[in-house]
Structures are given as structure tokens and as C-alpha cells.
C-alpha positions as CSV (number, residue, x, y, z in Angstrom):
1,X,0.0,0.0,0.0
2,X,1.2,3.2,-1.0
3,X,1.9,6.2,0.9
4,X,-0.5,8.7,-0.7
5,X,-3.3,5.8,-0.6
6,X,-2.6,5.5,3.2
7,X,-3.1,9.3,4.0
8,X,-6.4,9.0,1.7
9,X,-7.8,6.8,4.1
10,X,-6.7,8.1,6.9
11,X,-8.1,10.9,5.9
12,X,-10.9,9.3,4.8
13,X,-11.6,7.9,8.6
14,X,-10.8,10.6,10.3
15,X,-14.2,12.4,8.4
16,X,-16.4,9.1,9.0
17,X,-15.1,9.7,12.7
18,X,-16.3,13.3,12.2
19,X,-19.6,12.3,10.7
20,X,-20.1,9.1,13.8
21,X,-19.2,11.9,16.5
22,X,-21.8,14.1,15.3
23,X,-24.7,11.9,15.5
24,X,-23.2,10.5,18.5
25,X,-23.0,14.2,19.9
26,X,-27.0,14.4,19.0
27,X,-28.5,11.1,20.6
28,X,-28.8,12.3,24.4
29,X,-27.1,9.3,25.9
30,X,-26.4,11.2,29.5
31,X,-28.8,13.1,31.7
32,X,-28.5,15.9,32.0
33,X,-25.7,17.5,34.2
34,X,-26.4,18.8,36.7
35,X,-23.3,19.8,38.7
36,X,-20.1,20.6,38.0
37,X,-18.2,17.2,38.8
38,X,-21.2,15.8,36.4
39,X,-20.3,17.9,33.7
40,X,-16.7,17.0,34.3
41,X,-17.3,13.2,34.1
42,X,-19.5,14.3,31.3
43,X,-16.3,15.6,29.1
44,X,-14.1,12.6,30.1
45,X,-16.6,10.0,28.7
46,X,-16.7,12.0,24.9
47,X,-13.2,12.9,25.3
48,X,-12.3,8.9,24.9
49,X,-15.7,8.3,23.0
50,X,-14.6,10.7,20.4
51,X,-10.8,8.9,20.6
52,X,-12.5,6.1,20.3
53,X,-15.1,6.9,17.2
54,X,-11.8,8.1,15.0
55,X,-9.2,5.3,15.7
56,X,-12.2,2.5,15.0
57,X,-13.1,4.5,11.5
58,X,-9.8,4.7,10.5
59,X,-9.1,1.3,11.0
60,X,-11.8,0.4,9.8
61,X,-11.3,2.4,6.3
62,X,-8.0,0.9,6.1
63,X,-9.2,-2.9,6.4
64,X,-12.1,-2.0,4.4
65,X,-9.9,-0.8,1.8
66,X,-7.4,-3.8,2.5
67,X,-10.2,-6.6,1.7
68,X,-11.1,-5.0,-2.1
69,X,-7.8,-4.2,-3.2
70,X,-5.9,-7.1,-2.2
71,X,-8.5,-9.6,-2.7
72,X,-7.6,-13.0,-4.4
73,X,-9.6,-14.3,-7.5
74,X,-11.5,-17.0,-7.4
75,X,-9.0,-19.3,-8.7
76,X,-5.9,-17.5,-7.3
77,X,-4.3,-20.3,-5.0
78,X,-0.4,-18.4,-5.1
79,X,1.5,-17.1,-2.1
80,X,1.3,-13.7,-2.0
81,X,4.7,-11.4,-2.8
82,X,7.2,-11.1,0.6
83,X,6.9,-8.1,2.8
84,X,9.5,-7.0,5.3
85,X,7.0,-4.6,7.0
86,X,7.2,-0.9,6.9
87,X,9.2,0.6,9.8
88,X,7.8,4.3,9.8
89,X,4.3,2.7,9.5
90,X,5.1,0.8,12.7
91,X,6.6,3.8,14.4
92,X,3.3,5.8,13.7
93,X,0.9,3.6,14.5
94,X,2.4,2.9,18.1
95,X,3.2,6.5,18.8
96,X,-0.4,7.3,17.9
97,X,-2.0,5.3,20.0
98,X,0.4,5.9,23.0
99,X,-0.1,9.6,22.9
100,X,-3.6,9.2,22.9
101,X,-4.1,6.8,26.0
102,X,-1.7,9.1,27.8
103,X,-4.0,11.8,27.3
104,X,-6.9,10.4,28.5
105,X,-5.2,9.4,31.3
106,X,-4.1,12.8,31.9
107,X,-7.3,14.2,31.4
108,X,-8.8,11.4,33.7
109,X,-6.3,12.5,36.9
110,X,-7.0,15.9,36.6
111,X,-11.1,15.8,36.6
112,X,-10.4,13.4,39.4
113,X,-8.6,15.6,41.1
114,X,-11.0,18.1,40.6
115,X,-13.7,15.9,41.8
116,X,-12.4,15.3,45.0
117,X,-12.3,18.6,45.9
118,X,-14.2,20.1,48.2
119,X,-13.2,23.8,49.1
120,X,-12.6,25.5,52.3
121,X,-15.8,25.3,53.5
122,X,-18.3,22.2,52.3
123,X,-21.6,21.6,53.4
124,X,-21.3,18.4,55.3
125,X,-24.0,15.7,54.8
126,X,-23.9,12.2,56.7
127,X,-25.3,9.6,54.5
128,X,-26.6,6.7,56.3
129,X,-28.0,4.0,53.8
130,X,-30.0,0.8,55.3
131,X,-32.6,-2.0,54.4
132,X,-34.3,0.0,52.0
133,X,-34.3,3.8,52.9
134,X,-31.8,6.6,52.6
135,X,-31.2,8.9,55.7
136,X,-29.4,12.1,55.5
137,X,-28.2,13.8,58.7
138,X,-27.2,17.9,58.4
139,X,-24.4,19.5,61.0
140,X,-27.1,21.0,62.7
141,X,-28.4,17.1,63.8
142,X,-31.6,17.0,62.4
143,X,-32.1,14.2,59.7
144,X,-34.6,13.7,56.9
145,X,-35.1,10.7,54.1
146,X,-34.8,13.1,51.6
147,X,-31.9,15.4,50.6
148,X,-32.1,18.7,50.3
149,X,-29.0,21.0,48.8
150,X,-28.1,24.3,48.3
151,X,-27.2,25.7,44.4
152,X,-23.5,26.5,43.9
153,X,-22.0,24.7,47.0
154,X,-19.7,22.1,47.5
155,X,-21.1,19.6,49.5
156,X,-19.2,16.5,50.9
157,X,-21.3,13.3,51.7
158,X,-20.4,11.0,54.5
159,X,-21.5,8.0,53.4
160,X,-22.0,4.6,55.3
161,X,-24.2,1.7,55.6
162,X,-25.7,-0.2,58.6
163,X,-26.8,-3.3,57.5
164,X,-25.1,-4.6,54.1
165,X,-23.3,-2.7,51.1
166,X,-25.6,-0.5,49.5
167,X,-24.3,2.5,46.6
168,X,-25.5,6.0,46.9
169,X,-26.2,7.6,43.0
170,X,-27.5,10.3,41.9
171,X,-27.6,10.1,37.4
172,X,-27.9,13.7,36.9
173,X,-24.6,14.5,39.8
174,X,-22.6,12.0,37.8
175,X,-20.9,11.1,41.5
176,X,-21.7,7.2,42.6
177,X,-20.1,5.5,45.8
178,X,-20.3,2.6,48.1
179,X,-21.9,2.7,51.4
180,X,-20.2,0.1,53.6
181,X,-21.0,-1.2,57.2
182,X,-18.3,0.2,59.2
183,X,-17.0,2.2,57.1
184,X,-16.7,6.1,55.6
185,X,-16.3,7.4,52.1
186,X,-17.0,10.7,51.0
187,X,-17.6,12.5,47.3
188,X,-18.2,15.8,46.3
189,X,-20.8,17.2,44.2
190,X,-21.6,20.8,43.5
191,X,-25.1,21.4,42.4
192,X,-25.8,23.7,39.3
193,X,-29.5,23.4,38.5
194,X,-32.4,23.8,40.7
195,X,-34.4,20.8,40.2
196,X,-35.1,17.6,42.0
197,X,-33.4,14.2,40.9
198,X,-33.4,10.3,42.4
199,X,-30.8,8.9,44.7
200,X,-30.6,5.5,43.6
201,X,-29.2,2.8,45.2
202,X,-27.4,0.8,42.6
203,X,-25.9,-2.3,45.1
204,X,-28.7,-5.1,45.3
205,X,-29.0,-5.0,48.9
206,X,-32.1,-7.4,49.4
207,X,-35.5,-8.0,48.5
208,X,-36.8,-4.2,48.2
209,X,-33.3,-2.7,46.3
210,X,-35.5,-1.8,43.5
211,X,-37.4,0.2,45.8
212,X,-35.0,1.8,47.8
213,X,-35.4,5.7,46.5
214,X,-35.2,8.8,47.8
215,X,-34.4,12.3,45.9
216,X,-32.7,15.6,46.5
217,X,-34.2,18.9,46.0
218,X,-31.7,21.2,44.7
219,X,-32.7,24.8,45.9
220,X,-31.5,28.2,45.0
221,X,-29.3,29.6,48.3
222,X,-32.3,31.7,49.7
223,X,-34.4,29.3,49.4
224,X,-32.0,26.7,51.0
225,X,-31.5,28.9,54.3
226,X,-35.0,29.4,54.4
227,X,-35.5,26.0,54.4
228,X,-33.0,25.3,56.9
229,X,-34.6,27.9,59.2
230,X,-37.8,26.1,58.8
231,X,-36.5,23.1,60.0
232,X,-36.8,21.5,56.9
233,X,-39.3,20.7,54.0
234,X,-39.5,17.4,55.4
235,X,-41.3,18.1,58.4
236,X,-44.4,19.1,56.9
237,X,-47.1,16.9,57.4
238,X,-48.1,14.8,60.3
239,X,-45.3,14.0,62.5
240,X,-45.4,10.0,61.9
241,X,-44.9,10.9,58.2
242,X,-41.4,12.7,58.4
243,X,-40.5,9.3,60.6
244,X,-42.2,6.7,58.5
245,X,-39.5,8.1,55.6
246,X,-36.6,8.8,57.3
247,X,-36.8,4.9,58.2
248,X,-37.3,3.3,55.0
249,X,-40.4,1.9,55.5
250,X,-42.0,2.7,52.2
251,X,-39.3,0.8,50.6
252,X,-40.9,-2.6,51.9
253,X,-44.6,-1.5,52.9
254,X,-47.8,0.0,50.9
255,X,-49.1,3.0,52.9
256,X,-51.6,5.0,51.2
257,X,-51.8,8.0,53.6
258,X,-47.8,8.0,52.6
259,X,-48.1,7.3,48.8
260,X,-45.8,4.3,49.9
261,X,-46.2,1.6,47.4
262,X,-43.3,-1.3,48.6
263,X,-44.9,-5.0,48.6
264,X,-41.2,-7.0,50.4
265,X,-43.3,-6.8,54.0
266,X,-47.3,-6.7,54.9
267,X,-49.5,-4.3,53.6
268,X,-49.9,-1.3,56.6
269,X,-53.6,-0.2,54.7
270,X,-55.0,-3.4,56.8
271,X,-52.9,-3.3,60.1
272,X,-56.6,-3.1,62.0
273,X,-57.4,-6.4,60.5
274,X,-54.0,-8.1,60.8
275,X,-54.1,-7.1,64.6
276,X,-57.3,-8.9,65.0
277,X,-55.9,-11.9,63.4
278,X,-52.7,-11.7,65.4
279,X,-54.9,-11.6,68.7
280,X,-52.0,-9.3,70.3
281,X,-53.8,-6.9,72.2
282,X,-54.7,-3.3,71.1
283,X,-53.8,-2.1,67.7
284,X,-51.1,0.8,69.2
285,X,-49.2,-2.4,70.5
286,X,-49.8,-4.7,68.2
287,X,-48.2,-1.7,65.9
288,X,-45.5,-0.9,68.4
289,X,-44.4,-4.3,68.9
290,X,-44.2,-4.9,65.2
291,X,-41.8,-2.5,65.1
292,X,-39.3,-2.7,67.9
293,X,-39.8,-6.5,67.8
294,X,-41.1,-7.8,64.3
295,X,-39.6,-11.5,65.0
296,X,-42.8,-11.6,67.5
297,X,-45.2,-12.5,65.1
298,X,-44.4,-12.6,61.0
299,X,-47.8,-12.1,59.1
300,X,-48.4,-15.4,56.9
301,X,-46.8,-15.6,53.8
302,X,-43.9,-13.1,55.0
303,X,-40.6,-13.7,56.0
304,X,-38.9,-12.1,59.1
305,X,-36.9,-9.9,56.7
306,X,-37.6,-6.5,58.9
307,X,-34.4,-5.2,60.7
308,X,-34.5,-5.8,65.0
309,X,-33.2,-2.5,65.2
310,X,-35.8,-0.4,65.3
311,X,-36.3,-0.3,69.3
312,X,-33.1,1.5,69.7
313,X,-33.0,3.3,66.0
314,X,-36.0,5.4,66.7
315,X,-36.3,7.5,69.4
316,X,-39.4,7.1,71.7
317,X,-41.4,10.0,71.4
318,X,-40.6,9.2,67.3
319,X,-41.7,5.7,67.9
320,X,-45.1,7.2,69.5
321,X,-45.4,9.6,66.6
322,X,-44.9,6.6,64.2
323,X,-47.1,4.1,65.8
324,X,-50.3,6.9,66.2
325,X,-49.4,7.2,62.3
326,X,-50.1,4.2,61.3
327,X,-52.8,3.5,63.5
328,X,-54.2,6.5,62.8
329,X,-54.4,5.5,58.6
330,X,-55.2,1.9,59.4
């Protein structure tokens, strides 16, 4: 193969890699980002997409090229001529490629960098992830199952586990890490958008992973330290409600006064006829007991899958707010 014909094609693949970046570029494979180590991650992964696109067309245009002009006839059954290989070819096509990883690489260590850094003066979040709910502790001490964030800040999350590995996620924040028993990792993110996205747990953590959701409300920085003066967004509502999310139980019960829709434990919409079938005493302890001590009695057709922890998780006036809750919508 010539020289000339090689540049050709080169050049020929380097415009289909032009032409496959574009429409690439148009198909909105990633949410929307919306913070700034998101939009970071964001240029990384079409930084080596793009790298990728051009080295495939070219070598792709070259072995394309290869098959028709070199083809044998039909009856052609003769060696082909000896080659010795082309040195400066060689040369080229290892420099190339080396420069290129290199510099994603580069790139790579720099947003990292740049992704783990969180300023003088971060908003610190404790992340607590359990068996199936988020829970999401501010410096002042007062905790919520929902997160709530201020536009423009970096904020570093805490995040552990209490019960088995579970992932914290966020799609539009880009930012993903594991919540271990025992253990603390933190990330970064940086909000840029006011809008509200899903934390998603992405480590199958037991039967109601799929339901283990929460979200964070993104506000602008007035409206975050009015909410923080409020005590909170979350509290709204009847007391039990604010309690009956921070714990997680919509991930494994259906609640309709709580829009909770999880099907792993009992349905909470008949607890009035379960306690009568139970025969343990008044609906407030039959509801209490079910709580701090759910191995007492398992409904039939259940397993004892609910966490023992409960009694010394919530607090007791919480625990009172909970079980008049529940009674209250049974």
C-alpha cells in the first residue's frame, strides 16, 4: 500500500469519525448534568468516545480498503509477494496510539482531582444507607429521608451503611459511591441546576433494592437557608410521616396515607385487620411491637426480613409519633 493511498484513508476515517461523533453528539445518551463534577465526568466519557469513534473509522477504512484491493480471484491459490514490514508505519501507528491513552489518562487524573475537591468550606452531609431507605443527617443534627441541597456549594457526603453494602447515585450528579458497614467514604458534588433528581441505590441490597429511593431537592441559596430555618421541608405533614421516611419503611410497605407503594413486608392499609388476626392486644401495641420487635409474630406468607433495630434506632417520642401514624391511617 502506498503512501499517498494511506493518507487517503486516513483521511478518509478521520471524516467518517467526524460524521459518527456528530450523530453521536445528537443522541442524548447522558442526563443531564447537573453539577459541576457531572459535567466533568461528562467531558471525560466524549473525550475517549470521540478517541474512540476516530481510531475505529480509521481502522476500519483501512481494512475495508485492504479486503477489495488485495482480494484473491477465485481461482488464485499463489503465495502472496514477501513483505518485510514498513518501519515508519510501525513507528506511527504505536506513537499514535500511546499519545492518545496518555492523554486520557491525563485528562482522567485531573477531573479526578478536581472531583475530590471540596473547598474551604463544604456543606457536610452524613449519609446513612439501610434496608431499603436513605437517611441524611445535616451538621445541625436533624435528619430527613430526603436530601435537600443548596445551588452552587460544594457539598461533601459522609456515606455509610448499617446493615449490608448498598451504593448512593444520583444520574444527573454524575458522583456514585459505596456505602459500607463500618466504614466512611466521602464524594463531592456541586449542584448547578435547581431541580429535583433520584438517589438510587445501585448495590442489590435485598428484596426491596428496587425500591429503595429517595431524591434531592436542589434549591437556590435563599431558598436553602429558608428551608434550613424552617427546620426543613420534610417536616411538613403529620409528625409519623417525616419518621415513616426517614426509616425506609415505604421501601418494603404499601401505605396509602404516605403514597408508599413497597410489597417486600405486609401491607400497613389493613394493620386493623392483621391485629385482629394476630390476637395481640390493642392495635397501638400490636403496631409498636411490630416494630421494635417484628420477629414476635411474622404475618403469613412473610418472611422475618424486617431489621431488629428499630427499638433503639428510633427514638421514643418518634416511635409514639410513628405508631399513632399508622394507626391513625389503618
Amino acid at each position: 500500500m502506498r503512501r499517498g493511498s494511506i493518507i487517503q484513508l486516513t483521511a478518509i476515517g478521520l471524516v467518517a469519525g467526524a460524521i459518527c461523533t456528530a450523530v453521536a453528539l445528537a443522541i442524548p445518551w447522558l442526563p443531564v448534568a447537573g453539577g459541576q463534577e457531572a459535567g466533568r465526568i461528562h467531558f471525560v466519557y466524549w473525550f475517549t468516545t470521540v478517541i474512540a469513534i476516530c481510531v475505529f473509522s480509521v481502522v476500519t477504512a483501512v481494512l475495508v480498503y485492504s479486503v477489495w484491493k488485495f482480494r484473491a480471484g477465485p481461482d488464485d491459490d499463489s503465495d502472496g509477494p514477501p513483505t518485510h514490514g514498513h518501519t515508519q508505519l510501525e513507528i506511527v501507528w504505536t506513537a499514535i496510539p500511546a499519545v492518545l491513552v496518555t492523554a486520557i489518562s491525563i485528562v482522567s487524573a485531573i477531573v479526578l482531582a478536581q472531583n475530590g475537591h471540596a473547598g474551604t468550606n463544604p456543606l457536610v452531609i452524613k449519609v446513612e444507607a439501610r434496608q431499603f431507605a436513605w437517611k441524611f443527617t445535616y451538621p445541625n443534627g436533624t435528619s430527613f429521608g430526603t436530601l435537600t441541597l443548596p445551588q452552587g456549594r460544594h457539598v461533601k457526603l459522609d456515606i455509610t451503611a448499617d446493615d449490608v453494602i448498598h451504593s448512593f447515585w444520583v444520574p444527573q450528579l454524575s458522583q456514585k459511591q459505596d456505602a459500607v458497614p463500618g466504614q466512611h467514604n466521602f464524594i463531592v458534588i456541586t449542584p448547578t441546576h435547581i431541580a429535583t433528581y433520584p438517589v438510587v441505590c445501585t448495590e442489590l441490597c435485598g428484596l426491596g433494592h428496587a425500591l429503595m429511593r429517595s431524591q434531592v431537592d436542589i434549591l437556590a441559596p435563599a431558598d436553602y437557608e429558608k428551608w434550613v430555618a424552617q427546620g426543613g421541608t420534610a417536616s411538613s405533614g403529620p409528625p409519623g410521616l417525616a419518621v415513616f421516611q426517614q426509616n425506609g419503611c415505604a421501601g418494603c410497605h404499601t401505605f396509602k396515607p404516605a403514597l408508599a407503594t413497597g410489597n417486600v413486608g405486609p401491607n400497613l392499609d389493613n394493620l386493623a385487620q392483621e391485629a385482629k388476626q394476630a390476637n395481640r392486644g390493642a392495635l397501638d401495641a400490636f403496631i409498636k411491637e411490630s416494630i421494635v420487635k417484628p420477629q414476635a409474630y411474622i404475618a403469613p406468607g412473610f418472611t422475618d426480613a424486617m431489621p431488629h433495630t428499630f427499638g433503639t434506632q428510633i427514638p421514643p417520642d418518634k416511635l409514639q409519633q410513628l405508631v399513632q401514624y399508622l394507626a391513625k391511617g389503618a
